[in-house]
C-alpha positions in Angstrom: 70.5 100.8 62.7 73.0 100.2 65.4 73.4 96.5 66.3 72.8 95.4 70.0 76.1 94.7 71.6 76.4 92.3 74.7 78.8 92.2 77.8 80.4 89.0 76.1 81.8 90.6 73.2 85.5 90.5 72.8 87.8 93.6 72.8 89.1 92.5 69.7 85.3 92.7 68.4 84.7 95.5 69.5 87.8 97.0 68.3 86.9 95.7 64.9 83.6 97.2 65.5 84.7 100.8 66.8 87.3 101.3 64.1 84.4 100.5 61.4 82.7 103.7 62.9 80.6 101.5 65.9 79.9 104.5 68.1 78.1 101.6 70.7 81.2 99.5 70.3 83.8 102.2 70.9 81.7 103.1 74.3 81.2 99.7 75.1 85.2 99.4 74.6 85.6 102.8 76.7 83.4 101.4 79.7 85.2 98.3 79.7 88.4 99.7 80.3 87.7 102.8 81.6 88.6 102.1 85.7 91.9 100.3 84.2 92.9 104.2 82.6 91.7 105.6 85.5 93.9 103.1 87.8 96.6 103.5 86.0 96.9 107.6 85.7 96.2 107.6 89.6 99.0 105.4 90.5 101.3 107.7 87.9 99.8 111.0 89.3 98.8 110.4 92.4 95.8 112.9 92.4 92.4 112.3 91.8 91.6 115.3 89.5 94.4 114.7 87.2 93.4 111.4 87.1 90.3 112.2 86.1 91.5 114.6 83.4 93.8 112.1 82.1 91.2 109.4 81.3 89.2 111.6 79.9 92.0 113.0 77.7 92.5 108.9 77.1 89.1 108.8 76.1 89.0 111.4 73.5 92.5 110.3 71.9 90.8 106.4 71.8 88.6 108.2 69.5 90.9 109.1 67.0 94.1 106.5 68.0 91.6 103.3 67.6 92.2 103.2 64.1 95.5 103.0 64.1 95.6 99.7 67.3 97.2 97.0 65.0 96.5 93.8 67.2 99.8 92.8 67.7 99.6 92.6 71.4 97.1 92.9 74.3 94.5 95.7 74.0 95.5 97.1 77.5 99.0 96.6 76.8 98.5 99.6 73.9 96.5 101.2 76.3 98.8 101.2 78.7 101.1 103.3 76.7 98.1 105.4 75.7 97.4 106.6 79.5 101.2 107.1 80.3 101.5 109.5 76.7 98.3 111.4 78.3 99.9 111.4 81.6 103.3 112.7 80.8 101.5 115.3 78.2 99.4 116.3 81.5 103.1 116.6 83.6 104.6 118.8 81.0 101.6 121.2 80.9 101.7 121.5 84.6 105.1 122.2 84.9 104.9 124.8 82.5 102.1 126.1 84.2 103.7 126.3 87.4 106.8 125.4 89.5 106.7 122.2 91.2 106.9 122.0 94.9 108.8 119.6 97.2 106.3 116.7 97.6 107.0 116.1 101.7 107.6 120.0 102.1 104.9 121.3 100.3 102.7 118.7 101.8 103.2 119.5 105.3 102.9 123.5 104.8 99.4 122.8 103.6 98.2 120.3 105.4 100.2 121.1 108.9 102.8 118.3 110.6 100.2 116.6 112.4 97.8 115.7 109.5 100.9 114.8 107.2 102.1 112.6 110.2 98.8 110.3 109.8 98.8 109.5 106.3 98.8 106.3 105.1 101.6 104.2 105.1 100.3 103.1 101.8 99.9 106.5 100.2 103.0 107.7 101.6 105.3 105.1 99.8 102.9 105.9 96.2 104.0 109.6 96.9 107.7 108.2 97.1 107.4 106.4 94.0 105.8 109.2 92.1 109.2 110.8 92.8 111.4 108.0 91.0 112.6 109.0 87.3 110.0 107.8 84.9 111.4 104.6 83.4 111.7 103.4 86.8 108.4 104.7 88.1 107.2 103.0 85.3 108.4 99.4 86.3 107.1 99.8 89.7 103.5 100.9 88.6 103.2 98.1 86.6 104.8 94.8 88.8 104.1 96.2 91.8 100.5 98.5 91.1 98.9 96.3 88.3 101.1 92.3 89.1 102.2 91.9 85.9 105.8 90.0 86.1 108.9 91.5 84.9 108.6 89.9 81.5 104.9 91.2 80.8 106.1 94.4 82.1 109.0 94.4 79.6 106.3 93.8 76.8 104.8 96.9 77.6 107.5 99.1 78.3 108.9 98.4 75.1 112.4 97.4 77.0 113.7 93.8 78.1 112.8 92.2 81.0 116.7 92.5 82.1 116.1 95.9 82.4 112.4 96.2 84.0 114.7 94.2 86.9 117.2 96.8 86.7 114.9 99.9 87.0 113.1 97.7 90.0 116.2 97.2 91.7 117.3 100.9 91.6 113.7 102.0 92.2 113.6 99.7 95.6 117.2 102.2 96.9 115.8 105.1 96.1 112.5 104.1 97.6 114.4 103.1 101.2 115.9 106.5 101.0 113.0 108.3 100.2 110.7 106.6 102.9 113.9 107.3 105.1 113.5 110.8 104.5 109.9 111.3 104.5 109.8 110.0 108.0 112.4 112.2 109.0 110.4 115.3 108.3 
């Protein structure tokens, strides 16, 4: 008989509980954290269906990865890295699948100049950061998209927080040139 879980459980409880073969725990664990997957492979892709499919994808590897979470840091910090594996896995299969397309170019062929002319100021500069190398893409997603500071951001990158302010730094040029640019267009 499945035990009753309730909202105030801990992630580290329901961890314990999910890798023990809690099929209530593991969902409650997956519904708890579910919009932070989904937030974080939207800002990395930029498009709702592939956001979707990541998260999903998260989902089903939670399955078999819980097991293996350790504890040594915060839950969404391993998660973190969890959704960005699933989104660059997701990259590489559409890149083999077809050629990529300039993102400003492309954009306004489908769309026409006048529609890509109102987007969002907002949208526009995520487009422009989905454009940056990965590392620094990265950094930006997570000081700027979730507000973790540079050294919380270091934790989860795996780098030190010397660098996170290095890959912000370049990130911010490259982001000046490529809102230049895209208003150019």
């Amino acid at each position: 008989m499945a035990m009753m879980l309730d909202d105030e459980a801990s992630d580290t409880e329901l961890i314990g509980r999910a890798k023990d073969g809690d099929r209530d725990a593991f969902g409650q664990l997956v519904a708890r954290h579910y919009d932070f997957v989904y937030r974080v492979a939207y800002r990395w892709c930029g498009r709702k269906a592939d956001a979707e499919d990541i998260a999903q994808d998260v989902c089903v590897r939670l399955g078999r990865a819980i097991r293996d979470y350790r504890g040594g840091g915060a839950f969404t910090t391993w998660l973190y890295a969890v959704t960005l594996n699933a989104a660059r896995d997701l990259a590489r299969k559409s890149a083999r699948e077809s050629a990529k397309t300039e993102a400003y170019g492309g954009h306004a062929l489908i769309v026409g100049p006048a529609q890509a002319a109102e987007e969002d100021p907002v949208d526009e500069l995520w487009a422009a950061v989905r454009l940056l190398p990965d590392k620094q893409r990265e950094a930006v997603l997570l000081v700027y998209g979730e507000g973790l500071n540079h050294a919380a951001a270091a934790e989860t990158m795996a780098i030190s927080e010397a660098t996170v302010s290095w890959h912000i730094h370049e990130a911010k040029k490259r982001l000046k040139v490529l809102m230049r640019s895209a208003g150019e267009v």
